[in-house]
N, C-alpha and C positions, 0 to 999 in steps of 0.2 A: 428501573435502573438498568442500562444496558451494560453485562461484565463482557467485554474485550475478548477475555479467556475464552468466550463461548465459540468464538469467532476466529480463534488465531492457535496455533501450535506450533513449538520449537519447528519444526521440518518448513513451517513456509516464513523463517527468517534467515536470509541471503545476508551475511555479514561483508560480504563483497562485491558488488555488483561488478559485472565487465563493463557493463555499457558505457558507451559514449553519448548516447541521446537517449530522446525520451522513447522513442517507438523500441528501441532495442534494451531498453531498463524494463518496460509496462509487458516486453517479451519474455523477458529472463524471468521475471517474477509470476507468469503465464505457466511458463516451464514450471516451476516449483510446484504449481496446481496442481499441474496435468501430471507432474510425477506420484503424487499426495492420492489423486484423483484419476484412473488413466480412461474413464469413462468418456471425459467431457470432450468437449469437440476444440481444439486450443485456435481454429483458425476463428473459429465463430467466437471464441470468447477475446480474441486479442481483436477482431476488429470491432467489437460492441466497444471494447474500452476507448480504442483508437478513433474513434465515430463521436464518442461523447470527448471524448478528447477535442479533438478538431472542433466539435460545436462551444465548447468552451474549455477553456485549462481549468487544470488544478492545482497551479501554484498557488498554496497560503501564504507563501512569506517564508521570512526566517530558513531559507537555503530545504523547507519540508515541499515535497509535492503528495496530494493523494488523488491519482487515477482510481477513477471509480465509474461503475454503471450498474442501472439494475437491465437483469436479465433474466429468461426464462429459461437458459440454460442450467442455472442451479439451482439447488431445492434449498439450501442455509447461507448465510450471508458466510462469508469467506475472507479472512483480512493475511496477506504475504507483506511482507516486509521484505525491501533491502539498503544496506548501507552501502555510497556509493565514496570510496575510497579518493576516488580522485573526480569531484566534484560534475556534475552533470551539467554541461552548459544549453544554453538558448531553449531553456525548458517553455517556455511563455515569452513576450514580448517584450517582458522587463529585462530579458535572458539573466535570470538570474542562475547560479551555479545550484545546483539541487545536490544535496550531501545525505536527503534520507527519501525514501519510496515510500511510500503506503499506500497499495492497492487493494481498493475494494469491492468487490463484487457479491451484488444478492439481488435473488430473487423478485421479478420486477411485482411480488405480491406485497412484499414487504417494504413498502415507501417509508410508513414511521418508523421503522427500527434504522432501517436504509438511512434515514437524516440524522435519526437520534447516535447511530454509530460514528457517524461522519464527524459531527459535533463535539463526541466523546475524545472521540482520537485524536482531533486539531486542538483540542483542549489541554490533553492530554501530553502528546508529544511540542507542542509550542513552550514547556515549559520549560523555559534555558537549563536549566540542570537538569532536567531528565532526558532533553535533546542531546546534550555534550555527552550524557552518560552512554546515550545510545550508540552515537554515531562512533564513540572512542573507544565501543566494547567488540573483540571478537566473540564474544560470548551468547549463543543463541540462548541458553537460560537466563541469562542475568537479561540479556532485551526484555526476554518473556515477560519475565516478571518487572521490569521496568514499565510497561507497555501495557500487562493486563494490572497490573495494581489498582486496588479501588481507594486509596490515599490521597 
């Protein structure tokens, strides 16, 4: 069973996003890493995301996107969060308006968990009441635990 929690901590949930598109959301939520993490190399992890971006989106649906890649940049899968205030537009071709972020990055050793998290968290955040709870909370603990709950 994959807990969330293992993967995500209050500091890389952005209750605000600035962005106006996807390259400058998948950036800001970079920044949150590299502040979390000042190791990592943020140009090389923002264009791995931007790279799988480009070869396909990550629009689910339901106003969620999750940018993700695996990389050999990190050694643990890594999940930031941000909510975006005032809707993100032309995310994909549907241009649908994007209202929540979930960026994932891990290690390109880690393929099953890599899926299995991805699964967890579309599963997880597509769920209308926990969605509306998210995106309506300024509250990085109350997402947390929205978000890592195994319920």
């Amino acid at each position: 069973m994959i807990l969330l929690s293992d993967y995500l901590n209050s500091s890389l949930i952005k209750t605000s996003l600035c962005a106006t598109d996807k390259i400058s959301a998948i950036d800001e939520l970079i920044s949150l890493i590299i502040t979390n993490n000042p190791a990592y190399d943020r140009a090389s992890l923002l264009n791995s995301v931007i790279d799988r971006e480009l070869s396909h989106h990550t629009y689910i649906g339901h106003h969620i996107a999750i940018p993700h890649t695996k990389t050999a940049l990190v050694e643990k899968i890594i999940i930031a969060i941000g909510i975006a205030k005032n809707p993100i537009n032309k995310w994909s071709e549907e241009n649908q308006h994007i209202k929540l972020v979930v960026l994932v990055l891990s290690p390109i050793t880690e393929i099953t968990k890599h899926i299995q998290t991805l699964a967890t968290l579309a599963k997880k955040i597509s769920d209308e009441k926990i969605f509306n709870a998210i995106i309506e909370s300024n509250d990085v603990a109350d997402i947390f635990k929205l978000v890592s709950s195994t319920d």
